[in-house]
C-alpha positions as CSV (number, residue, x, y, z in Angstrom):
1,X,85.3,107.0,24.5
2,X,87.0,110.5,24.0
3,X,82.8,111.8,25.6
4,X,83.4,109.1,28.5
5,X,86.9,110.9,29.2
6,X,85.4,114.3,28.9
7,X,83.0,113.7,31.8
8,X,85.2,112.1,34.0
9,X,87.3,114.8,33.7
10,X,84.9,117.1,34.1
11,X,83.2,115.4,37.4
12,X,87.0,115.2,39.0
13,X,87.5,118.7,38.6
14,X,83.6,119.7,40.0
15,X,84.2,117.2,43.0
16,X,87.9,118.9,43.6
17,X,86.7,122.7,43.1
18,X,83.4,121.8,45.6
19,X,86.3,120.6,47.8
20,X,88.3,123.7,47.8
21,X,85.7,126.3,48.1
22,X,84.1,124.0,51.0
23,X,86.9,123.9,53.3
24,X,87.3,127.4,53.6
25,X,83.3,128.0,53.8
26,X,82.4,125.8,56.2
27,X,85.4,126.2,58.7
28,X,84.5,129.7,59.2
29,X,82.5,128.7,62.2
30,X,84.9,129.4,64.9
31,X,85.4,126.3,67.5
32,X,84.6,127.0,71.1
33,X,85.9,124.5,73.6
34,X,83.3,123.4,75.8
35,X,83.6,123.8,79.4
36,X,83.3,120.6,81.4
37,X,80.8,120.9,83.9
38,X,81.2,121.4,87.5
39,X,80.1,118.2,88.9
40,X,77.4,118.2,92.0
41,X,78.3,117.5,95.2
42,X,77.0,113.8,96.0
43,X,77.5,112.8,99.9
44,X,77.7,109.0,100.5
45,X,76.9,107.4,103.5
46,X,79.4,104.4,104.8
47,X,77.6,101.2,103.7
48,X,78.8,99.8,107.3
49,X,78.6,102.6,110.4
50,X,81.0,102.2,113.5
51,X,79.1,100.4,116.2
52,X,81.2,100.9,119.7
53,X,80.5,100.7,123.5
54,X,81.8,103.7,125.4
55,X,81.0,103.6,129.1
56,X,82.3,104.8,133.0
57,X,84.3,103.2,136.0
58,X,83.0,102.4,138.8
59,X,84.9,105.2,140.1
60,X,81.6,107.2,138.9
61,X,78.9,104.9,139.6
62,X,75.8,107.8,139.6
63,X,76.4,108.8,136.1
64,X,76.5,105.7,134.3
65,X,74.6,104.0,132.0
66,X,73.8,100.2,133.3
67,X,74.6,98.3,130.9
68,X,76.2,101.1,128.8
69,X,74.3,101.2,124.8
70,X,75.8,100.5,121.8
71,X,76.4,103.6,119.9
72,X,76.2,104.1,116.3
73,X,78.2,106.6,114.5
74,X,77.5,106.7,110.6
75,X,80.7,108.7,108.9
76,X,79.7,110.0,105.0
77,X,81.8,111.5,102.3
78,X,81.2,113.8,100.5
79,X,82.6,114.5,96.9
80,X,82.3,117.4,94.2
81,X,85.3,119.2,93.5
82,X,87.7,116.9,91.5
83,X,90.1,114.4,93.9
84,X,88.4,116.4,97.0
85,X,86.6,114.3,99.8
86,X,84.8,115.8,102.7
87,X,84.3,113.2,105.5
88,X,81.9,113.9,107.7
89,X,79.8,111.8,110.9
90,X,76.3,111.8,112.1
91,X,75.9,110.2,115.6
92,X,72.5,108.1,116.0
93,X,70.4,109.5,118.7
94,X,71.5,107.0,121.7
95,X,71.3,108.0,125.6
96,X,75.6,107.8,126.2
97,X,77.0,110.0,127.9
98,X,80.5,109.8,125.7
99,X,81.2,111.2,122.3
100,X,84.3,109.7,121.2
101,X,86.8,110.7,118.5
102,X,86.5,109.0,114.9
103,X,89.2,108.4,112.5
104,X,88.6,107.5,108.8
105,X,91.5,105.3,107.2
106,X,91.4,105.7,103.6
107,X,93.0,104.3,100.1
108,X,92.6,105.1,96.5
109,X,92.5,102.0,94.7
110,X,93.0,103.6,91.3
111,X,96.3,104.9,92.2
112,X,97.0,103.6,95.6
113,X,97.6,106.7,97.7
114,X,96.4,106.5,101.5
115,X,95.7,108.7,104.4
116,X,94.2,109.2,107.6
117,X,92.0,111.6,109.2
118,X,90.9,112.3,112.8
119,X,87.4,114.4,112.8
120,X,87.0,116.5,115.8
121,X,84.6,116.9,118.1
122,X,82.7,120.4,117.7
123,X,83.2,122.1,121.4
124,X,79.4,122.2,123.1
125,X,78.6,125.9,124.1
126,X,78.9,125.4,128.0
127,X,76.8,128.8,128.8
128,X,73.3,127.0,128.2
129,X,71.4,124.1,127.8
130,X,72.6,121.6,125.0
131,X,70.1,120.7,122.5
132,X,70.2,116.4,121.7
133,X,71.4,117.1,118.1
134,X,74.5,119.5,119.6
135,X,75.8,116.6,122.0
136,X,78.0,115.1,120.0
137,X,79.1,117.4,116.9
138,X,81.8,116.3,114.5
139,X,83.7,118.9,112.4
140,X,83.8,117.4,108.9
141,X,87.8,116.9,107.7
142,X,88.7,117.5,103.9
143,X,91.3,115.7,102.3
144,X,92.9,115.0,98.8
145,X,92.7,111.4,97.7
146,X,92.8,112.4,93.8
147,X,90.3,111.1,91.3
148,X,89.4,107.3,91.3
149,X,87.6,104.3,93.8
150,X,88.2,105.2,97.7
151,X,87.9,102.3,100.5
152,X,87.6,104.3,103.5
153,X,87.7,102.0,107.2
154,X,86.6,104.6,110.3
155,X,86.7,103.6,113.8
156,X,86.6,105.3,117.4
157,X,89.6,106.9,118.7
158,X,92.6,105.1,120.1
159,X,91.9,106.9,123.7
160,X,89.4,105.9,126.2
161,X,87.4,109.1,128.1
162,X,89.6,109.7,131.8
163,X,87.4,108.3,133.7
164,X,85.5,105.6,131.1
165,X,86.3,102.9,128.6
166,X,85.1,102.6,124.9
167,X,85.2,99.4,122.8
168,X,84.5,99.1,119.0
169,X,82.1,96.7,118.6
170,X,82.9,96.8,114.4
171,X,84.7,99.5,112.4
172,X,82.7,101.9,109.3
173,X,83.1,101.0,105.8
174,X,82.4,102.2,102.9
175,X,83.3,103.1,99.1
176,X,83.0,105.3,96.6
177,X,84.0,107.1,93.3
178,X,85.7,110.2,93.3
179,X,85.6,112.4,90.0
């Protein structure tokens, strides 16, 4: 028994000496904290674009469109930097005469904060010809919603052109995640 004892002993104090001598050995590699990577910007078009009717009086009968189109507006957002969200909107290629104001409604589900955000037409460059894709230009509109699920609803502006109507046929929807 006393050999038995002798070992034991012996093992505990090799296991407890490997301890001590590893703990200062193996920490010497010195810990780096890992940057977290800058995420990519991913745009997301609206599952549902805004579908209105914009149109004339008959004030102006030579310039207007008989009946008047349905126009399609298609607003995306676009996300990268943390709780950032660019909106943005593409205008289908349709023969109206009107570009109309667009507003985006939006709510972060995660942590319930809401906004709104007009996006503004881009000014045409009256001294020459306007190309189709520069008739109607939106300025994309940033905005903080902070990190989580976004619900955004976008529609036409509240006011009609002077001299011309617009009805909204159905609003924009669409979600998305937000780092």
């Amino acid at each position: 028994m006393r050999r038995a004892g002798i070992r034991r002993s012996f093992v505990a104090w090799a296991a407890a000496s490997v301890a001590v001598l590893a703990i200062p050995l193996c920490s010497s590699v010195t810990a780096m904290a890992d940057t977290p990577p800058v995420p990519a910007a991913t745009t997301s078009a609206f599952q549902v674009p805004v579908r209105f009717v914009a149109g004339c009086l008959l004030l102006t009968v030579l310039a207007c469109d008989y009946p008047p189109p349905v126009s399609t507006v298609t607003p995306s957002a676009t996300t990268g930097a943390s709780g950032v969200v660019a909106f943005a909107v593409e205008r289908s290629a349709t023969t109206s005469r009107y570009c109309v104001a667009v507003s985006v409604n939006w709510r972060n589900l995660t942590t319930g904060v809401a906004g709104t955000i007009a996006l503004q037409l881009v000014e045409r460059d009256p001294s020459g010809p306007t190309a189709p894709g520069d008739w109607c230009r939106y300025a994309p509109a940033t905005v903080v919603t902070g990190s989580g699920m976004i619900a955004a609803v976008a529609d036409v502006g509240a006011s009609p052109p002077v001299d011309g109507y617009q009805i909204l046929v159905h609003p924009g929807l669409g979600t998305f995640p937000v780092p």
